[in-house]
VMD Tcl script that draws the C-alpha trace (Angstrom):
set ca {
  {90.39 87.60 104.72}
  {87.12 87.38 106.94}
  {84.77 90.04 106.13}
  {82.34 87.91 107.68}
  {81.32 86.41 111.14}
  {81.52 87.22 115.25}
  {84.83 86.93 115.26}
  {85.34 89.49 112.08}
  {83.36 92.07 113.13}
  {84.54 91.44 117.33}
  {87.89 92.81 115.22}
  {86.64 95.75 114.05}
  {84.96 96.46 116.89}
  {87.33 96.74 118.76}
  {89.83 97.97 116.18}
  {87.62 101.30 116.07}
  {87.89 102.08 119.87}
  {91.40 101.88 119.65}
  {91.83 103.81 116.74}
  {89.84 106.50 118.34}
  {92.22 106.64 121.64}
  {95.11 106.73 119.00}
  {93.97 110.25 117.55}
  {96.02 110.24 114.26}
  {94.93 112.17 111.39}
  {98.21 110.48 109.91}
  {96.29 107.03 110.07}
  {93.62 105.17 107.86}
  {92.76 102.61 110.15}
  {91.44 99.33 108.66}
  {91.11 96.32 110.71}
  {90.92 92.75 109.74}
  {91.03 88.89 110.43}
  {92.96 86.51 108.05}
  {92.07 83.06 108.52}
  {94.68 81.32 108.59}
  {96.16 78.99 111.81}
  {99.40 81.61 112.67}
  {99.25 82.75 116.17}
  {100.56 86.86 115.19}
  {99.02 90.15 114.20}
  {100.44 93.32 112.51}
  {99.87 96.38 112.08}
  {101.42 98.43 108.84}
  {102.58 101.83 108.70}
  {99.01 103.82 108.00}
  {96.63 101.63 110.25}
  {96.07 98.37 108.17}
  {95.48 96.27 111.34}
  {95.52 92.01 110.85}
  {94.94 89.54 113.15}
  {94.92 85.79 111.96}
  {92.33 83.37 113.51}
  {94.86 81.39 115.02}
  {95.13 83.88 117.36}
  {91.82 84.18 118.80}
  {92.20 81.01 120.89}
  {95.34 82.52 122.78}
  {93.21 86.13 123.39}
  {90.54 83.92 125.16}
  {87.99 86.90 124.64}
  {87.80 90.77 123.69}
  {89.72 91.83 126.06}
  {92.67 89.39 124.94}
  {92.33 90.66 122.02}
  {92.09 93.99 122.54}
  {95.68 93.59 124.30}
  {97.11 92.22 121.36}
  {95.77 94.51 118.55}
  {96.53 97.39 120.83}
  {100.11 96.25 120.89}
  {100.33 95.89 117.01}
  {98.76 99.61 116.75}
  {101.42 101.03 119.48}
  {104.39 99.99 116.75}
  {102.51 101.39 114.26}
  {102.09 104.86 116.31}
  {105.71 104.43 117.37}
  {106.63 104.42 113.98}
  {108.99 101.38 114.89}
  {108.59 100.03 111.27}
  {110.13 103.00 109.40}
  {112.80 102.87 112.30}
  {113.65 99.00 110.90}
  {113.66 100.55 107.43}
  {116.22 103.45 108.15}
}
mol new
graphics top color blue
foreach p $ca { graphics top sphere $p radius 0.5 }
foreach p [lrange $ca 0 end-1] q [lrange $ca 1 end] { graphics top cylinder $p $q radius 0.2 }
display resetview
């Protein structure tokens, strides 16, 4: 995990807007980068938010990235994971 560095904290950033729009009290939100070379991000049921490094070339800048980890947060909100699990 990157706790570290531009591209960490560009992450939380703009993981804490979104997380404001989101208005959950259900939600812990926690965002991260893994470094690791996969192009994908998740988010899991509660707010843990990941993006790996190897997408940050694909986002091309914040708002790229903002698009994706909003994405990951909408199936969170949707609750679309504990629709798989039923």
């Amino acid at each position: 995990m990157a706790r570290d560095g531009q591209a960490a904290e560009l992450v939380r950033e703009i993981g804490q807007k979104i997380s404001v729009m989101a208005e959950d009290p259900g939600f812990q939100w926690e965002n991260n980068l893994i470094s690791d070379q996969p192009v994908n991000a998740f988010c899991l049921p509660g707010g843990k938010v990941a993006v790996y490094s190897g997408s940050l070339p694909v986002a091309k800048n914040a708002d790229g990235l903002a698009v994706i980890m909003g994405h990951e947060i909408a199936h969170a909100i949707a609750r679309h994971g504990a629709e798989r699990m039923a």
